[in-house]
C-alpha positions in Angstrom: 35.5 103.7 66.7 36.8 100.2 66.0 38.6 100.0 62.4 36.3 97.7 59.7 37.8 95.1 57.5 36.3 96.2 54.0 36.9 92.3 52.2 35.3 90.5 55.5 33.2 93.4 57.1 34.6 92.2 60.2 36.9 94.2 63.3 40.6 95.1 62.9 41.3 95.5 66.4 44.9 94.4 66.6 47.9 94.9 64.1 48.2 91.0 63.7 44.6 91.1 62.6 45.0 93.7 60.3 48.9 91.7 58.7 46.0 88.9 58.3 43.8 90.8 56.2 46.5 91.9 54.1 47.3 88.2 53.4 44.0 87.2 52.3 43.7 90.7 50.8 47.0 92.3 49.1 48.4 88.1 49.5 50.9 88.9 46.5 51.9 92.5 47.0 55.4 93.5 48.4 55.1 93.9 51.9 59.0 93.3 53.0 62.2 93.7 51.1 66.0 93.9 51.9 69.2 94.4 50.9 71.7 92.0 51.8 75.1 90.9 50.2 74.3 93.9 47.4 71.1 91.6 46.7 67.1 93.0 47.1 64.8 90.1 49.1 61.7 90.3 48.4 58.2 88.9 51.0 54.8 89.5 49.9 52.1 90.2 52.5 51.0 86.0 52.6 55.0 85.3 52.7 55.3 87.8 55.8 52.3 86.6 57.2 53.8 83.1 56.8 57.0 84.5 58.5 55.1 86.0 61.6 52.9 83.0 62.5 56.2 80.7 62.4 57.8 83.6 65.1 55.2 83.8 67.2 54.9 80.0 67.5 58.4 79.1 68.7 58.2 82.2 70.7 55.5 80.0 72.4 57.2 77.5 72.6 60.3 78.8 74.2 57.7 79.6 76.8 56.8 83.7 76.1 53.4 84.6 77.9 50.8 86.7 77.7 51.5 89.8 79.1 55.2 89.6 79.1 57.9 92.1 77.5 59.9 91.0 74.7 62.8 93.2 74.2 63.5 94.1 70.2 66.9 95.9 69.8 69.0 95.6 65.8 68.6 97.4 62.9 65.9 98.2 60.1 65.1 94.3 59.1 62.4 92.7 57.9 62.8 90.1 60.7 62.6 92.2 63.6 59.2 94.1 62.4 58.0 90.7 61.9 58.8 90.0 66.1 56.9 93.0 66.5 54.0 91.7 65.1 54.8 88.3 66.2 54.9 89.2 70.1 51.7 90.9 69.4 50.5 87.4 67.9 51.1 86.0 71.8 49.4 88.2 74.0 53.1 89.6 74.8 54.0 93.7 74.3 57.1 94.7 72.3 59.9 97.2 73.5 61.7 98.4 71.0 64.7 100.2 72.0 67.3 102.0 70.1 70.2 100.1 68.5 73.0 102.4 69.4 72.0 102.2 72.8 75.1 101.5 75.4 75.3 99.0 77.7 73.8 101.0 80.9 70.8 102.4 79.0 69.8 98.8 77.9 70.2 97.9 81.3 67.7 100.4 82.3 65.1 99.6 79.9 65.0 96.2 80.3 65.4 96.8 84.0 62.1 99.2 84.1 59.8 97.5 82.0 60.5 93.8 83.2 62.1 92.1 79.5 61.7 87.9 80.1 63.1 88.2 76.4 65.3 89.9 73.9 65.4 89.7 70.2 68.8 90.6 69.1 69.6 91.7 65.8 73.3 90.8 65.5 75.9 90.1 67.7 76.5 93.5 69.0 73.3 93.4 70.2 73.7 89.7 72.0 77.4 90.9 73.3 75.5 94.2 75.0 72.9 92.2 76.8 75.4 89.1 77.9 77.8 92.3 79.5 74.4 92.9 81.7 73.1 89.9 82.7 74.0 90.1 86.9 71.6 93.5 86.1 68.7 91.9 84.5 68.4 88.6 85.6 64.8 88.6 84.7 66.0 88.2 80.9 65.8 84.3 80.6 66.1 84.0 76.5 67.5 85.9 73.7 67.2 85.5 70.1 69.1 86.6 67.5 68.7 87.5 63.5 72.1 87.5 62.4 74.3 84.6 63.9 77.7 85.6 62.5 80.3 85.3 65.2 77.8 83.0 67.2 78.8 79.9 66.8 81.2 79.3 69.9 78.4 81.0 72.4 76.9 79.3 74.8 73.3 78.1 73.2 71.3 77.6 77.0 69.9 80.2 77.0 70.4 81.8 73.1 68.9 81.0 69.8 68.5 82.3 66.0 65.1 83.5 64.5 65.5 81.1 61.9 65.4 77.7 64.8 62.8 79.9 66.3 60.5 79.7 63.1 61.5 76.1 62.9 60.3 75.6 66.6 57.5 77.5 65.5 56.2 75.4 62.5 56.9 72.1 63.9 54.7 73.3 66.6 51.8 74.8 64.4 48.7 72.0 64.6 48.8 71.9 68.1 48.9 75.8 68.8 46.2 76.6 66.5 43.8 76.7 69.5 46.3 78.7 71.7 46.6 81.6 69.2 42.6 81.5 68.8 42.2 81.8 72.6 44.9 84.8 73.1 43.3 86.2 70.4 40.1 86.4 71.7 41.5 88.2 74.4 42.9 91.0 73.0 40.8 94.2 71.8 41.2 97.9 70.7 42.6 98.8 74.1 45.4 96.3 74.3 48.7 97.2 75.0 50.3 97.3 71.1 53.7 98.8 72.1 56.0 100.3 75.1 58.3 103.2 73.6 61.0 104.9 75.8 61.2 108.3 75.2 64.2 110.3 74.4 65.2 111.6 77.7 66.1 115.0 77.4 65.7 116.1 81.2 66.1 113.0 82.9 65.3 109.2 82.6 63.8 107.7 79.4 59.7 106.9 80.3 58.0 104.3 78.8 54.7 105.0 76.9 52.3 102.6 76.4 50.2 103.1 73.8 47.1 100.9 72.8 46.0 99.1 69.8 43.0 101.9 69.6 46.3 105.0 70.1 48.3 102.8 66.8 45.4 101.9 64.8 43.3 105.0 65.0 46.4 107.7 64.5 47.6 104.9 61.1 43.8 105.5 59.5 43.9 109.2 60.5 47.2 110.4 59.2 47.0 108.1 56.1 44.0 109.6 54.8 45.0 112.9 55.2 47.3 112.5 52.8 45.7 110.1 50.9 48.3 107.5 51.5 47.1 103.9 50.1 48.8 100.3 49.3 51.6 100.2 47.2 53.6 102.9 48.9 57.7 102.6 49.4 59.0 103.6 52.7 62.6 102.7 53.2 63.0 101.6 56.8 66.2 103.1 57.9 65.7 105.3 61.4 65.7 103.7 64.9 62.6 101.0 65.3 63.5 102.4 69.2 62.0 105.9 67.9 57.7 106.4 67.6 58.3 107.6 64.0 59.3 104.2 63.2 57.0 102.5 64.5 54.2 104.5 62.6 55.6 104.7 59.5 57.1 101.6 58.9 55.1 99.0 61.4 51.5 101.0 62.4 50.9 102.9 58.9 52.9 100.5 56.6 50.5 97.4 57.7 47.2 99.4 58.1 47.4 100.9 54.2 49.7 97.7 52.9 52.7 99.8 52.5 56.0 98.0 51.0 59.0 98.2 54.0 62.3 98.4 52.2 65.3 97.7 54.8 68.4 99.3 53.5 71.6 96.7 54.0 73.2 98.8 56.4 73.8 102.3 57.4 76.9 102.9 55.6 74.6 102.0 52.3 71.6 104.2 53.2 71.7 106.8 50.6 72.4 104.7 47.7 69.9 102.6 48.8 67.5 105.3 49.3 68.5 106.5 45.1 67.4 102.8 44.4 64.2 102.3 45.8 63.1 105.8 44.9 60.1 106.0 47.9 56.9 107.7 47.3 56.5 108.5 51.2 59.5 109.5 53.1 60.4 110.6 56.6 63.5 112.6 57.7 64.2 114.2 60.9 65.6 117.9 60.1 69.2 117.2 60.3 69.3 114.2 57.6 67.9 117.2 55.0 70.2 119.5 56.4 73.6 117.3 55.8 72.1 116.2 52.4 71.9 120.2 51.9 75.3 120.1 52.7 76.6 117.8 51.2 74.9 119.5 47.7 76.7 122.5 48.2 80.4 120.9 48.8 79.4 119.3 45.6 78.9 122.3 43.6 81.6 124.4 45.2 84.0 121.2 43.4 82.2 121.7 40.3 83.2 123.3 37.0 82.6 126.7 36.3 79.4 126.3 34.2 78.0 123.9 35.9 78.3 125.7 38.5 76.7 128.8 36.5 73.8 126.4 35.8 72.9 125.5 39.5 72.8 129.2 40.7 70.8 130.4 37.8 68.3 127.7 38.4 68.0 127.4 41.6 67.5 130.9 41.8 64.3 130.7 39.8 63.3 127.2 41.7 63.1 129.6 44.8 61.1 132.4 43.1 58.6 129.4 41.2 59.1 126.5 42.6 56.7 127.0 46.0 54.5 128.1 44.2 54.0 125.6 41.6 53.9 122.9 43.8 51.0 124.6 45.8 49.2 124.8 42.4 49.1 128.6 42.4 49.5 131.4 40.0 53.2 132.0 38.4 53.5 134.0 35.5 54.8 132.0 32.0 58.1 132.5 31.8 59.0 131.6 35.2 57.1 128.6 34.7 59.0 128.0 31.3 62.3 128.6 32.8 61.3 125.8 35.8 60.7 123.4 33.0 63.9 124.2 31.7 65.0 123.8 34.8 63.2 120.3 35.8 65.4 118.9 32.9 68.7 120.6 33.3 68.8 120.5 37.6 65.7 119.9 39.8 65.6 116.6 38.3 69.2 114.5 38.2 69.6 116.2 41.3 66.4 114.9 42.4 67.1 111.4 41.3 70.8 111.8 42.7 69.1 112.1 46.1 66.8 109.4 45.8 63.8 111.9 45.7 62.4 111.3 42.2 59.1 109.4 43.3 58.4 111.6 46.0 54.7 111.8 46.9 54.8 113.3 50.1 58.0 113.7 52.6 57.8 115.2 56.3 60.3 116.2 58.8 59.7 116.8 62.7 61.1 116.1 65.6 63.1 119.5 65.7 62.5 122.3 63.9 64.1 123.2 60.9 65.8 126.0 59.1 63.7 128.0 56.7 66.3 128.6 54.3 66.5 124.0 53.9 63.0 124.0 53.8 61.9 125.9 51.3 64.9 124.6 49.2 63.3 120.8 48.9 60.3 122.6 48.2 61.6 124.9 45.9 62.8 121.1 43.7 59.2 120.3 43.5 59.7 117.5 46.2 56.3 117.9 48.5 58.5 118.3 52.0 56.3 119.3 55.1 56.4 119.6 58.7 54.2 117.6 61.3 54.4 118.2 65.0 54.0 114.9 67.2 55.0 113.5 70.5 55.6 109.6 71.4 52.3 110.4 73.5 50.8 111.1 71.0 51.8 108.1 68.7 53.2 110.6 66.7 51.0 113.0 65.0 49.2 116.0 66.1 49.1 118.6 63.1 50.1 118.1 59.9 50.2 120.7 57.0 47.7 120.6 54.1 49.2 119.8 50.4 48.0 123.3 49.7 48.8 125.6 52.7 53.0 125.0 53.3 54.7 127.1 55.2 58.5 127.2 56.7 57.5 128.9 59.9 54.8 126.8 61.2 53.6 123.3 61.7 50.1 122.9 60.1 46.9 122.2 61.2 45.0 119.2 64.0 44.9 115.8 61.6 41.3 114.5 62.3 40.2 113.4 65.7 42.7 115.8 67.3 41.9 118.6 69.4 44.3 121.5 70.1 44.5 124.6 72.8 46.7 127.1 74.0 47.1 127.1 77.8 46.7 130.5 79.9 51.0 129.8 79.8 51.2 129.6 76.1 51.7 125.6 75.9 50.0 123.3 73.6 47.4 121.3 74.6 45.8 118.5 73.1 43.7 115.4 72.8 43.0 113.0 70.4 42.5 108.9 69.8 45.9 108.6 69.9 46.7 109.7 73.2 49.0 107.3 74.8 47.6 104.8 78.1 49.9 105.9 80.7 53.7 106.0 81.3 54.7 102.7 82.2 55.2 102.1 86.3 55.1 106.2 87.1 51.7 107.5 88.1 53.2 110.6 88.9 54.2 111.7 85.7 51.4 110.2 83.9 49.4 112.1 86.3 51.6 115.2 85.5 51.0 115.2 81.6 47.7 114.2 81.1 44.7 115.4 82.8 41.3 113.7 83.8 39.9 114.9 80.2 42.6 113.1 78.1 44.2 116.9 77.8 48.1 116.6 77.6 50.5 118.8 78.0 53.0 118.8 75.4 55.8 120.9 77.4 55.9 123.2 73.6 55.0 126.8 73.5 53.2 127.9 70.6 50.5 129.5 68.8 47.6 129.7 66.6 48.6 132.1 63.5 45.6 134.5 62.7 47.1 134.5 58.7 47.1 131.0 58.2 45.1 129.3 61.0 48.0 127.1 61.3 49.7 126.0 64.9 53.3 127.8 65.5 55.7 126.4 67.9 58.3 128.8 69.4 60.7 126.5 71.5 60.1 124.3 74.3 58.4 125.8 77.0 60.7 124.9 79.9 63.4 126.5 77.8 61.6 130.2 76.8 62.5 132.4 79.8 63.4 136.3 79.9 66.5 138.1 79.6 67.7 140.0 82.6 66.0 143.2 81.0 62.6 141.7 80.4 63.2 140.2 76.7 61.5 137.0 75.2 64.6 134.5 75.5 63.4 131.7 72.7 66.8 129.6 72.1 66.0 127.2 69.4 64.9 130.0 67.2 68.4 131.4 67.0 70.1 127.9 67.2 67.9 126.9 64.1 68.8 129.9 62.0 72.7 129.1 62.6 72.4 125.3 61.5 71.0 126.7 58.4 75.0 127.2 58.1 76.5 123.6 56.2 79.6 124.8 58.2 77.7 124.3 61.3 76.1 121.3 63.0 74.9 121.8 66.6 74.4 125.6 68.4 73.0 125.3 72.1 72.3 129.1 73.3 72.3 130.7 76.4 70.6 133.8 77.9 68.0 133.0 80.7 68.1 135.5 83.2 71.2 137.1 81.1 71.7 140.4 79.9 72.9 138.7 76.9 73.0 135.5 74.7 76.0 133.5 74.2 76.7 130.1 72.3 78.1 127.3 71.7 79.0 126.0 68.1 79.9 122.5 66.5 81.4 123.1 63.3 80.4 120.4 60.2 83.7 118.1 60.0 82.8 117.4 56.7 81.8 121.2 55.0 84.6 122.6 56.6 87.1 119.8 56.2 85.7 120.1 52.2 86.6 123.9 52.5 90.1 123.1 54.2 91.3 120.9 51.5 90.0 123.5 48.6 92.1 126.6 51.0 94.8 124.7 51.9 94.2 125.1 55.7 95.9 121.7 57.1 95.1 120.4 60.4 95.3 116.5 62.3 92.3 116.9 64.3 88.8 117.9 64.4 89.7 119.6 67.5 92.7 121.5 65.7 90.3 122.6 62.9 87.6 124.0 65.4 90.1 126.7 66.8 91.6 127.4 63.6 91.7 131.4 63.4 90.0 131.1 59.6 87.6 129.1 60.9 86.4 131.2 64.1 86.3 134.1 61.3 83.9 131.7 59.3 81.6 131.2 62.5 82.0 135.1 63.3 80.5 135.9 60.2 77.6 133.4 60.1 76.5 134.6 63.6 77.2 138.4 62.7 74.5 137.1 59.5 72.2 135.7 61.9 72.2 138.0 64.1 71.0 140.8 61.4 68.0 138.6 60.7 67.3 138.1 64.2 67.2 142.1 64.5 64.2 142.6 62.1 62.0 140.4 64.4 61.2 142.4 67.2 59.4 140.2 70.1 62.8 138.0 69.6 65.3 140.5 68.6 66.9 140.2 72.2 68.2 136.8 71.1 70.8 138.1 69.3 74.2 136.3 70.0 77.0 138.3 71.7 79.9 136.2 72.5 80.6 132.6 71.1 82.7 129.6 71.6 83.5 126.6 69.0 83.8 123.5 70.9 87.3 121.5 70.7 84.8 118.3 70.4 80.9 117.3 68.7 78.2 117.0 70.9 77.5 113.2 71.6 74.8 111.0 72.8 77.0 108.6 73.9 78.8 111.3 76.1 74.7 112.0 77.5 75.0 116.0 75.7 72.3 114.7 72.9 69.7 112.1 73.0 69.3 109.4 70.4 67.2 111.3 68.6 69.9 113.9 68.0 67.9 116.6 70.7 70.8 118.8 73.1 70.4 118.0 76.6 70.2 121.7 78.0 71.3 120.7 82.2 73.8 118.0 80.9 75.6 120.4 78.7 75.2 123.8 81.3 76.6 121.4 83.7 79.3 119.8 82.0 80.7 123.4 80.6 80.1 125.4 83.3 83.1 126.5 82.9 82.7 127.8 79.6 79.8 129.2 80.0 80.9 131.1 82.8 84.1 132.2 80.6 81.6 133.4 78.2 79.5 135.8 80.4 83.2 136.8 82.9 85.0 138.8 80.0 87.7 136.2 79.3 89.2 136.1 75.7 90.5 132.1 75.9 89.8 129.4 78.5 91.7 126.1 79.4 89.2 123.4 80.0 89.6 119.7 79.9 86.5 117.0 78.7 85.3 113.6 79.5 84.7 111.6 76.3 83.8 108.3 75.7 85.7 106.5 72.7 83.8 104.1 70.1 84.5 100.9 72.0 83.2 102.2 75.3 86.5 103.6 76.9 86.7 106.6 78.9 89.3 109.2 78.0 89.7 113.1 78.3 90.6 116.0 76.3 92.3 119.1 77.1 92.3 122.6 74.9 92.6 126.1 75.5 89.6 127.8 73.6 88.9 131.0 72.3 86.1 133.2 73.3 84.5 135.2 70.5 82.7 138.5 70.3 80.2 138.9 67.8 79.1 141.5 65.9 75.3 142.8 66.8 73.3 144.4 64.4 70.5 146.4 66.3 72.0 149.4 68.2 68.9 149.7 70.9 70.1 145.9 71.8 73.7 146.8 72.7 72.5 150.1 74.5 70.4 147.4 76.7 73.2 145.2 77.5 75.1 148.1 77.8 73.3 149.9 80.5 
């Protein structure tokens, strides 16, 4: 199915086609706007549109063909969405990689997929691809958004977007023809984008997805949820990451979205309480430490205050739900949640930049029940999709009316789902990604002859709801020694709930037993050392404080009482536990930059805890590699305690027992 222009009747078969109709079409609407120097900027579509065609034409003319790679590395700005589009514009694919990205893994990516050029958000960015030139040699020009601290470089081979645009329009009569002829060679099943994936068990893979996989998924998901123009997204997670590049490129341009760019990262949540979105995307750990950071604030508050939060919140969790779905609550508890709206659900709505709300998601990992329901329980219309890069993000969504905490929702339209003999999720839909970009094999590996791919999750179908339920990844579900479902992320979600705790990774497969590891929340339980008194000089030194491992001991002894009462995972209780002396980093290759644990890396890197947790030790010495903010390699030594924890279900400890 080829997307229809409803002003011209004609094709939209390319996302510079479609920024075109939205010129002639939505010509004065916000499309674009940023914060900079405290300031809101504001494009309309025809300004963008402007913007774009001035890119792409000094991108010609510094000699970009058709069919190159243009690397696009920076933060959320309005500039480098427009080189999306405006590498599109020349026949050329974009690579957007993650901004945080260190020197080797740029080297990689622009290694693999063949980069002639890089756009360069700031001077970071420039400094990270100069300190790899001898490795990609094939990069030949870079651009840049920002040129503060650029003056004194070397110009050969470097210049800024805005003498690109200027290149660009100087050079626009004569390439009127040019951009005419590349477009005329581009269709539905043009390359739109290369997106590395995360690389949680080995190198990052490019996916190539087509105009058809970006267009077709935008239309799909957007009128599920009856999504239209006029929409504010705020623009704030890595334009390196799939999500992004749905939400704020492939769904923001098909419906006419408006694109607000926060001014930096630091300014992200007031930002966020100024634009007020009414569509909103946040992986489960941004809701978490907002959840966190909501109950630091009301242990520091005064007594009735603090009285008025517990009351109401109390009914918001019997009503709220409920409400939202539109079903039946009796009167007073719906009084009592208007009386609530006005006192508490809404300032602490608008303190979180939630007011406007339409519809909010989370994926990406799965998250607690407990934080879930409690958006929901504010009247805030939070739900969970399940996606894959391959799958240009979404496979099921959940229904406005049918919301529930413990699964993921149902196939969005034009996507078909199974359950393998195994108990992974299949699938199949338009937006099934081309291939993986240079590996056969793995392309070959993950989708079959029938456009079936594997998504490596084990789930499924719930008879109740008809909805699609995803127990862990399916590499990582194994068996205890005594025959036992092992299902780590269900326990490791249940603990995060915690706003004392940030990361868990569990162990067990082919254990008698599960252990852990935890990351305590600096913040929550730095909050809670300054209220108790409890000094310490070091994140390390707070970790093995013997208040804090009581803490920890008692939110795994909680979770493990809950994890009892389910019986097909009540094996996964948690037995023995250690609190890590340091946070799990992606820059130290434990997480990926999309926040996900990397299982080997980690088993491999504390093998030696992990063996003190199953050998009967009480403490371990250990010492750690870590890599420092400005690149440096260091180490860290501590002796760490190891924790026994308290199970609740008696025929579980007779198990590990015999």
């Amino acid at each position: 199915m080829v997307v229809k222009d409803p002003s011209l009747g004609g094709s939209l078969e390319t996302l510079p086609a479609l920024v075109a109709r939205n010129a002639r079409v939505l010509g004065k609407s916000s499309a674009y706007r940023e914060k900079e120097f405290g300031i809101w900027q504001r494009w309309t579509w025809a300004e963008a549109h402007a913007e774009i065609q001035a890119a792409a034409g000094g991108l010609l003319e510094l000699g970009l063909n058709e069919g190159d790679k243009v690397a696009i590395i920076g933060r959320n700005r309005p500039s480098l969405y427009w080189s999306v589009v405006a590498v599109q514009l020349c026949g050329a694919v974009p690579v957007p990689l993650y901004q945080d990205a260190v020197p080797e893994e740029l080297a990689y990516v622009l290694d693999h997929c063949g980069a002639r050029f890089v756009i360069a958000g700031d001077q970071e960015q420039v400094d990270k691809v100069l300190e790899i030139q001898e490795e990609t040699p094939q990069v030949t020009y870079v651009v840049y958004a920002d040129g503060r601290g650029m003056r004194k470089y070397d110009h050969a081979a470097l210049c800024s977007f805005e003498d690109l645009q200027g290149k660009g329009r100087a050079a626009e009569s004569r390439q009127a023809s040019r951009f005419a002829e590349i477009a005329s060679n581009q269709n539905y099943d043009s390359t739109c984008v290369i997106l590395y994936t995360s690389g949680t068990t080995g190198k990052p893979k490019g996916v190539v997805l087509s105009n058809r996989n970006i267009i077709e998924t935008s239309k799909n998901a957007t009128e599920f949820d009856s999504l239209g123009p006029g929409e504010d997204v705020l623009a704030y997670l890595p334009m390196g990451w799939v999500g992004d590049f749905i939400f704020s490129i492939g769904e923001a341009i098909y419906q006419g979205f408006c694109v607000n760019c926060p001014e930096s990262a630091d300014t992200m949540r007031s930002d966020l309480r100024e634009i007020g979105p009414t569509y909103f995307f946040a992986p489960p750990r941004f809701f978490e430490t907002l959840l966190t950071d909501v109950m630091i604030r009301m242990e520091d508050a005064g007594r009735v205050k603090r009285w008025l939060f517990q009351h109401f919140m109390a009914v918001a969790r019997r009503a709220g739900p409920d409400i939202l779905d539109g079903k039946e609550v009796p009167g007073m508890d719906r009084f009592k949640y208007r009386l609530g709206e006005f006192l508490v659900y809404g300032p602490l709505k608008n303190t979180l930049g939630f007011t406007q709300v339409r519809v909010g998601y989370t994926a990406g990992e799965a998250i607690g029940p407990e934080i879930f329901e409690f958006y929901r329980s504010l009247g805030i219309n939070l739900k969970q999709l399940y996606g894959q890069t391959e799958a240009s993000v979404f496979i099921t969504n959940q229904t406005d009316t049918d919301v529930r905490a413990d699964t993921v929702g149902v196939p969005i339209p034009g996507v078909e789902l199974k359950i393998a003999d195994n108990g992974e999720v299949l699938y199949r839909s338009p937006g099934v990604f081309v291939e993986y970009f240079n590996n056969p094999e793995s392309t070959a590996s993950t989708k079959d002859a029938d456009g079936w791919v594997s998504t490596g999750d084990a789930g499924f179908m719930d008879k109740e709801s008809g909805q699609l339920r995803i127990i862990d990844r399916a590499k990582d579900v194994g068996k205890l020694a005594d025959g036992r479902m092992f299902a780590p992320k269900y326990v490791e979600n249940k603990l995060k709930f915690f706003p004392n705790i940030l990361e868990v990774v569990v162990f067990g497969n082919g254990k008698h037993e599960c252990t852990a590891f935890l990351n305590i929340d600096l913040q929550a339980v730095g909050n809670w050392a300054e209220r108790n008194n409890v000094a310490y000089a070091s994140y390390q030194e707070l970790a093995g404080h013997p208040r804090v491992i009581e803490i920890m001991s008692e939110h795994v002894a909680e979770v493990n009482a809950s994890v009892a009462q389910d019986e097909m995972l009540s094996g996964c209780q948690i037995h023995r536990f250690i609190v890590l002396h340091k946070q799990l980093d992606a820059d130290d290759g434990e997480l990926t930059r999309t926040q996900k644990v990397r299982r080997a890396v980690i088993a491999d890197k504390y093998s030696d805890l992990i063996e003190a947790l199953y050998d009967g030790s009480s403490e371990i010495s250990t010492e750690t590699e870590v890599t420092y903010e400005d690149g440096r390699k260091g180490s860290i030594s501590a002796r760490l305690a190891v924790n026994n924890a308290v199970v609740s279900d008696a025929r579980v400890r007779e198990a590990s027992a015999a």
